[in-house]
C-alpha positions in Angstrom: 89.4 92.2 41.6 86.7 94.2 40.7 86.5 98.1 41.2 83.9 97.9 43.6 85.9 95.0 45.5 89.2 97.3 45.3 87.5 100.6 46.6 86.0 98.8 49.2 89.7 97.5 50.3 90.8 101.0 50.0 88.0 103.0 52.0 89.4 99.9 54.8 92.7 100.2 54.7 92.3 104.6 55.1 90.1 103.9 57.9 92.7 101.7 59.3 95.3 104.6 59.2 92.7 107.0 60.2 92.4 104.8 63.8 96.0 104.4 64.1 97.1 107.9 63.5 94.8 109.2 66.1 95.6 106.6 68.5 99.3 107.4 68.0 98.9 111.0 67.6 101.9 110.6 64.7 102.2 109.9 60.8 105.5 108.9 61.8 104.7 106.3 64.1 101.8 104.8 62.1 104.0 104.5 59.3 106.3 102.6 61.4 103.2 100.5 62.8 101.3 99.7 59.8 105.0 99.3 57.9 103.9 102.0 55.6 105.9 105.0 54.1 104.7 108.5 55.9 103.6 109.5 52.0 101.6 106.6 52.2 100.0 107.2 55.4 99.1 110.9 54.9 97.7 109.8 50.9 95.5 107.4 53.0 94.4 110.6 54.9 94.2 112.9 52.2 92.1 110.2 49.8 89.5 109.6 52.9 89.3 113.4 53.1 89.1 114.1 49.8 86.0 111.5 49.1 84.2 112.5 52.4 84.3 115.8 51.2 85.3 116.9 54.7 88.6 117.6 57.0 89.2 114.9 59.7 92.5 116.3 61.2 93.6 119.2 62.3 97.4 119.2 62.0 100.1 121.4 63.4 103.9 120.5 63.9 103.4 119.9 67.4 100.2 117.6 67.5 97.2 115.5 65.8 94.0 116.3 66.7 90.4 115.3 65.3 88.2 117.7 63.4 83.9 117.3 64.8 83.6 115.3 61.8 86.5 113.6 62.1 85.6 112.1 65.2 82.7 110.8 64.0 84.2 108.7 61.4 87.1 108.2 64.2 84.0 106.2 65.9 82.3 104.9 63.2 85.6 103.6 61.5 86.2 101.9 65.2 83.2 100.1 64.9 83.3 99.0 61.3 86.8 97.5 61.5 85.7 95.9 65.1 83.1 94.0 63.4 85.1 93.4 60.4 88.1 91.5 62.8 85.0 89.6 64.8 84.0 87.8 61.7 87.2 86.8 60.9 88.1 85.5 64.2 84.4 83.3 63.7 85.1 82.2 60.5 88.6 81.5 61.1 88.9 78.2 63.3 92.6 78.5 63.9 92.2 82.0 65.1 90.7 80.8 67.8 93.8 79.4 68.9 96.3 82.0 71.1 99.9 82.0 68.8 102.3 84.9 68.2 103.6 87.7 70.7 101.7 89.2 73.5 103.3 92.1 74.8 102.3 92.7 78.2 103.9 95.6 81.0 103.5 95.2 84.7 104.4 97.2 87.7 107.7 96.1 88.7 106.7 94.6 92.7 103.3 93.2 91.5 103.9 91.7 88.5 107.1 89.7 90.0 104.5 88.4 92.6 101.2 87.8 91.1 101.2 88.2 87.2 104.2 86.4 86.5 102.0 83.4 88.0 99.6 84.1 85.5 102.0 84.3 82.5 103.3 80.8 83.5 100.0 79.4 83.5 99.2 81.1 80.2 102.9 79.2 78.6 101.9 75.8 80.0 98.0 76.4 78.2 98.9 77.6 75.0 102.5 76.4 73.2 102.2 78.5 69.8 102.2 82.1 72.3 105.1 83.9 73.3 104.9 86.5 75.6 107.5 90.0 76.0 107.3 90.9 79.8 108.2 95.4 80.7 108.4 95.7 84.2 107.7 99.4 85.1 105.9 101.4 87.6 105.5 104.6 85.2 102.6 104.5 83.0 103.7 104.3 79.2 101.3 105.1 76.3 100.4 101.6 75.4 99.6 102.1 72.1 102.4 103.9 70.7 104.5 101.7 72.5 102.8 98.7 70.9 101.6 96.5 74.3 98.7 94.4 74.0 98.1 94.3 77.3 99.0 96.7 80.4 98.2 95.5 84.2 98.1 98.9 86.8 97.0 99.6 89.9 94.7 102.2 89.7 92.3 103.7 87.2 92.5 104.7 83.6 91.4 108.2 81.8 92.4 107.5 78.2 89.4 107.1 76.2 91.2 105.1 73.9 91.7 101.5 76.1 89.0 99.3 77.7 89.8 98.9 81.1 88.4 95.5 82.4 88.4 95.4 86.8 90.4 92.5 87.8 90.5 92.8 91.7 90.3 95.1 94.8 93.6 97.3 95.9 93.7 98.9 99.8 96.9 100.0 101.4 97.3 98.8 104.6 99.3 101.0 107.3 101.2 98.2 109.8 104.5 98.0 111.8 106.3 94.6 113.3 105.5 94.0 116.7 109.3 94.5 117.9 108.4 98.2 116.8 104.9 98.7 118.4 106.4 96.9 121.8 109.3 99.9 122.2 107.1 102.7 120.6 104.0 102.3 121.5 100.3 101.7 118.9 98.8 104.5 117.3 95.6 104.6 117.7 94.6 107.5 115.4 95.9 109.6 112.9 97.4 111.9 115.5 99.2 109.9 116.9 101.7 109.0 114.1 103.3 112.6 114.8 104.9 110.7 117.7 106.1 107.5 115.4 108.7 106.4 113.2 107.7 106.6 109.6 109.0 105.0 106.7 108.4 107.2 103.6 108.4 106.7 100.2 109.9 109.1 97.7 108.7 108.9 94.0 110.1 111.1 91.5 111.7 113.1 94.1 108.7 113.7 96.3 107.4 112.0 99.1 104.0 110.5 98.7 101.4 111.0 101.0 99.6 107.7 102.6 96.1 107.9 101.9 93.5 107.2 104.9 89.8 108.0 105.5 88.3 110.0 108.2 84.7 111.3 109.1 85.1 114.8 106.5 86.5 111.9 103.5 89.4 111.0 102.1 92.4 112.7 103.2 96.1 112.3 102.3 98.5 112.0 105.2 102.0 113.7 104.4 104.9 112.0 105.9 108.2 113.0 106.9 109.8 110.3 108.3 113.7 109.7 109.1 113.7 107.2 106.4 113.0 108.0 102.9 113.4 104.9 100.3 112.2 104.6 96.7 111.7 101.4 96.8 109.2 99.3 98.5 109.9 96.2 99.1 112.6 98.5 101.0 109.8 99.5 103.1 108.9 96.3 103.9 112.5 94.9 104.9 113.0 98.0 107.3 109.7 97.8 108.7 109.6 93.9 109.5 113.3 95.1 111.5 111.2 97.1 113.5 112.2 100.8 112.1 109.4 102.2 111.7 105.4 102.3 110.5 104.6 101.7 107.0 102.1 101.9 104.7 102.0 99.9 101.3 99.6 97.8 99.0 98.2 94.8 100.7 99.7 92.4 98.4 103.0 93.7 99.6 102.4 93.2 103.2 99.6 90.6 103.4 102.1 87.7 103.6 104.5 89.5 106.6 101.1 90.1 108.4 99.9 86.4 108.4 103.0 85.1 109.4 103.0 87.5 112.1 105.8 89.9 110.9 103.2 92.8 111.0 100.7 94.2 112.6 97.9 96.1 110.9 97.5 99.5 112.2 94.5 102.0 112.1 92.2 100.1 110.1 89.5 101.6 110.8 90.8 104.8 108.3 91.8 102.2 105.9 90.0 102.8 102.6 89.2 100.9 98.8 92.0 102.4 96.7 91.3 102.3 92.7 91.2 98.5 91.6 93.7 96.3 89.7 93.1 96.9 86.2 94.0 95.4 82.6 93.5 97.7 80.2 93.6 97.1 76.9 93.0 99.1 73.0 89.8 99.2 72.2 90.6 99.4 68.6 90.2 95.8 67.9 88.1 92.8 68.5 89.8 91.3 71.1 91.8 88.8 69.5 92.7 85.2 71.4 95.8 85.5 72.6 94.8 88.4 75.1 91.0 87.4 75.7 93.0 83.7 77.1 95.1 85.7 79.1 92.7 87.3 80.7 90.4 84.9 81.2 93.2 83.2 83.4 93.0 86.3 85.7 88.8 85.7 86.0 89.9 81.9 86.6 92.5 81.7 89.1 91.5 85.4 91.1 87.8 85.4 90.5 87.3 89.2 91.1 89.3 88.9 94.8 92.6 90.0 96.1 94.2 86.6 96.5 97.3 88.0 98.2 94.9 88.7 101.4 92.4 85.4 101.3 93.9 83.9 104.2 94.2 87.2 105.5 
């Protein structure tokens, strides 16, 4: 290898670490990722310092942060390896076969339902992929925690992952009919105070339901006699008639066609932030997630399939 040929591999193997230290906001953890010593990460640093001529970290024992200059070549070096990984996936014919691990996490409810679909269909396609499944309704920090792939409801403020719309999300406020025959219908947001409402505690707090009204969005705080953590809780008691509920409509589209529940107060119902997938943007996007979610554009086609026959 010739010494141009070997700095070149050098200047793109420090802006490699450069990305992944920032996006893990550790030398530890990049060490771990790139399955490099923590001497060897911070020489990468110090060598792509020392030949810029400028400092592109500021370091403390608590935290990582990026330098004015430093974030320039954080976006520049984003760029450059981008491209780099695009060629190679052109030039490559077998990379544009899906094969290895995709590590995906799902909310717990949602992904049982309607991604797990998905991930069956992606199996039966594509025999040389294997997929790692994390059920959890608290957001994790995708990159350290090495996903490829993360599927939430609801919006994304980390600069660091592409967030790609996959379908709408409303909550819909309903009770069974058994309920609404012994109780009575609300017919506005005043009258809940004389309902049954069947809260849901997160983390210890109650969380509010979440309607719209002529002054804009307003959250709704409830204090019911039933407090569960879980929702699919929700839904059992409220199909037994103990009170009014409000949840996602892909929980309780299915009990309201069949006729379980009744949709209340729809006309303070609201858009809610969408199903997302959000992924790093670090890389070209390599096969094995770009198939995955292409299933997602093939089988929902921008829609909330849980409420088509609703």
């Amino acid at each position: 290898m010739s010494n141009k040929s070997r700095l070149l591999m050098d200047n793109l193997t420090d802006l490699n670490v450069l990305v992944d230290v920032v996006e893990t906001g550790s030398f530890t953890l990049s060490a771990e990722r790139l399955q490099l010593s923590r001497s060897a990460v911070g020489k990468c640093i110090a060598r792509l310092e020392a030949r810029l001529q400028v400092r592109l970290l500021h370091r403390t024992t608590r935290s990582i942060r990026l330098s004015d200059e430093g974030q320039a070549v954080y976006e520049s070096a984003l760029r450059i390896l981008a491209e780099i990984d695009q060629i190679e996936n052109t030039l490559s014919q077998g990379q544009q076969q899906p094969r290895g691990l995709l590590r995906i996490t799902v909310p717990v409810v949602f992904g049982r339902r309607f991604v797990m679909p998905i991930v069956q269909l992606y199996l039966s396609h594509w025999p040389d992929v294997e997929v790692d499944v994390d059920f959890s309704d608290d957001y994790c920090d995708i990159i350290r925690d090495v996903f490829d792939v993360a599927i939430r409801i609801g919006g994304n403020d980390d600069n660091r992952l592409i967030r790609k719309v996959l379908a709408p999300h409303r909550y819909i406020t309903c009770a069974s009919p058994m309920y609404l025959q012994q109780y009575g219908t609300p017919l506005s947001l005043t009258d809940l105070a004389q309902h049954q409402l069947l809260g849901f505690r997160h983390r210890g707090s109650n969380v509010p339901w979440h309607f719209k009204t002529e002054q804009g969005k307003t959250n709704y705080a409830v204090n019911g006699r039933l407090l569960l953590n879980d929702t699919e809780a929700i839904l059992n008691a409220a199909i037994q008639g103990q009170g009014i509920c409000q949840l996602g409509a892909f929980l309780v589209s299915e009990s309201i066609q069949n006729g379980q529940l009744q949709p209340l107060l729809m006309q303070n119902s609201q858009p809610e932030p969408p199903v997302c997938a959000l992924y790093p943007t670090k890389r070209y996007l390599p096969p094995k997630v770009r198939l995955f979610l292409q299933l997602f554009d093939e089988y929902w086609q921008g829609k909330a399939v849980w409420e088509q026959n609703h």
